[in-house]
N, C-alpha and C positions, 0 to 999 in steps of 0.2 A: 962563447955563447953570444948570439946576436940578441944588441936589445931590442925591443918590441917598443914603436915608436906612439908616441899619445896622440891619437885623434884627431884632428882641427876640429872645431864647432865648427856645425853646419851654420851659421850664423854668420859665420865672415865670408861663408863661398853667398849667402843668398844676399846680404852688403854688395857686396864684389860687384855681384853680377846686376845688381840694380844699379848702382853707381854707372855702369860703363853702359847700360842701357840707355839712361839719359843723356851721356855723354853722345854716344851714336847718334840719338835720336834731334838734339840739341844741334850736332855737326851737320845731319840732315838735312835739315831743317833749313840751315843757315845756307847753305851751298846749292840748294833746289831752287830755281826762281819760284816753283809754285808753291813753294815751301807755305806751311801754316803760321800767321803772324799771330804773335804774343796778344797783342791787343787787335780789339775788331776794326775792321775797314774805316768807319765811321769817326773812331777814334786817330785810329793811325793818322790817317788821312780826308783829314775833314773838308767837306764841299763849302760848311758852312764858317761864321768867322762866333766869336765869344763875345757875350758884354756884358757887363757886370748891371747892379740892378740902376744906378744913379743913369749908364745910357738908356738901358732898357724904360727907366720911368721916360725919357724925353722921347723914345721913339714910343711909347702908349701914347703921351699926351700931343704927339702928332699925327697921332692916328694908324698906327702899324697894327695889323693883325697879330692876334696874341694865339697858340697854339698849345692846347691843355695837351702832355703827353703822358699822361699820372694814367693810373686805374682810370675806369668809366666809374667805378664807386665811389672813391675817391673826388674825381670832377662832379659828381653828386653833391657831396657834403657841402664845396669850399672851391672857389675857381675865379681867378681875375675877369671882373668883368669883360665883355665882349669877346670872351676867349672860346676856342670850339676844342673837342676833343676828339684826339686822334691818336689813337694807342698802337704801338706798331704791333701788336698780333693783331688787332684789324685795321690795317693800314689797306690791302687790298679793297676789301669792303666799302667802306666809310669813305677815302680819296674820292673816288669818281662822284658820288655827292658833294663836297666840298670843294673841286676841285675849280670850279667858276668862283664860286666866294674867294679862297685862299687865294686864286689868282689876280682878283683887282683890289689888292695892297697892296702897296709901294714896297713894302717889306714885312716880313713876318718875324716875329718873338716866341721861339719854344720854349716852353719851359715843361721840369719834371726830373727830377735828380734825386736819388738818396743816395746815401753810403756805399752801397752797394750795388746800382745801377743805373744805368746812363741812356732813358729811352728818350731824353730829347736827344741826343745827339744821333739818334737811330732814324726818328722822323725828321730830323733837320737835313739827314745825310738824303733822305727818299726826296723830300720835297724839292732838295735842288738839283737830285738827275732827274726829278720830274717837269726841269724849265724856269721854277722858281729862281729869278735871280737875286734877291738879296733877304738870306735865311740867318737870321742869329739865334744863339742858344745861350742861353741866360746861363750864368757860372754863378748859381746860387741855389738852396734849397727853398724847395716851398715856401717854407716859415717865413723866412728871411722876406718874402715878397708884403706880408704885412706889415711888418718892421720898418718896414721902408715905404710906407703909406700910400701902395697900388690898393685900387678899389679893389675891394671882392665882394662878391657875391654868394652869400651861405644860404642854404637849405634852411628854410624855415622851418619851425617845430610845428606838431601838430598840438592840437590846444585838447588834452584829453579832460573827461569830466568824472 
């Protein structure tokens, strides 16, 4: 009598086949030149150079343009003095106004970093294929910029009665 064989859980063929999906897709990837990188352009390959906040205070106190890449709401509240905001969802927009200002600095300071996102390195990356030659990106969070005793500029309150 032939025995009757048990099953496989579909559960190891749907493993399986996710496993090797990635693998393919990873193998792809790797061997396309136009392949999709891990990390974005900006990142990968930066136009611009890092500085931490102790440069960044000496290029403020020589005069470098400072670049708010935060929220607009955000640059509302709380923003290094002299600093303009340029948010890369409206980088289109906003650039061709700014773009004579930001131009006669000797060099520009972006800032705008959390945890989980990186949009100065996005306007640092625009501003220098837009001819900008010397672009840095502050390797700090906001916070960190009072800490380290850059002026800021806060939103006054309203005086209610």
């Amino acid at each position: 009598m032939l025995e009757q064989r048990k099953p496989k859980s579909p559960w190891f063929a749907f493993f399986a086949i996710g496993v090797l999906a990635v693998l393919c897709g990873l193998g792809f990837n790797f061997f396309m030149p136009q392949g999709i990188g891990l990390r974005p352009s900006y990142v990968e390959s930066p136009l611009w150079k890092s500085v931490d906040l102790k440069e960044a205070m000496n290029l403020w106190i020589n005069g470098a343009g400072f670049v708010d890449a935060r929220d607009p709401g955000d640059y509302k509240l709380v923003r290094v003095k002299r600093a303009v905001n340029l948010y890369p969802a409206e980088y289109e927009i906003i650039y061709p106004l700014l773009s004579e200002q930001l131009k006669g600095f000797s060099s520009l300071v972006v800032y705008g970093r959390t945890i989980s996102r990186f949009p100065a390195a996005q306007v640092a990356q625009k501003l220098s294929e837009a001819g900008i030659k010397k672009v840095f990106v502050l390797d700090a969070v906001f916070e960190d910029l009072e800490e380290a005793g850059f002026p800021l500029r806060k939103r006054a309150r309203r005086q209610t009665s």
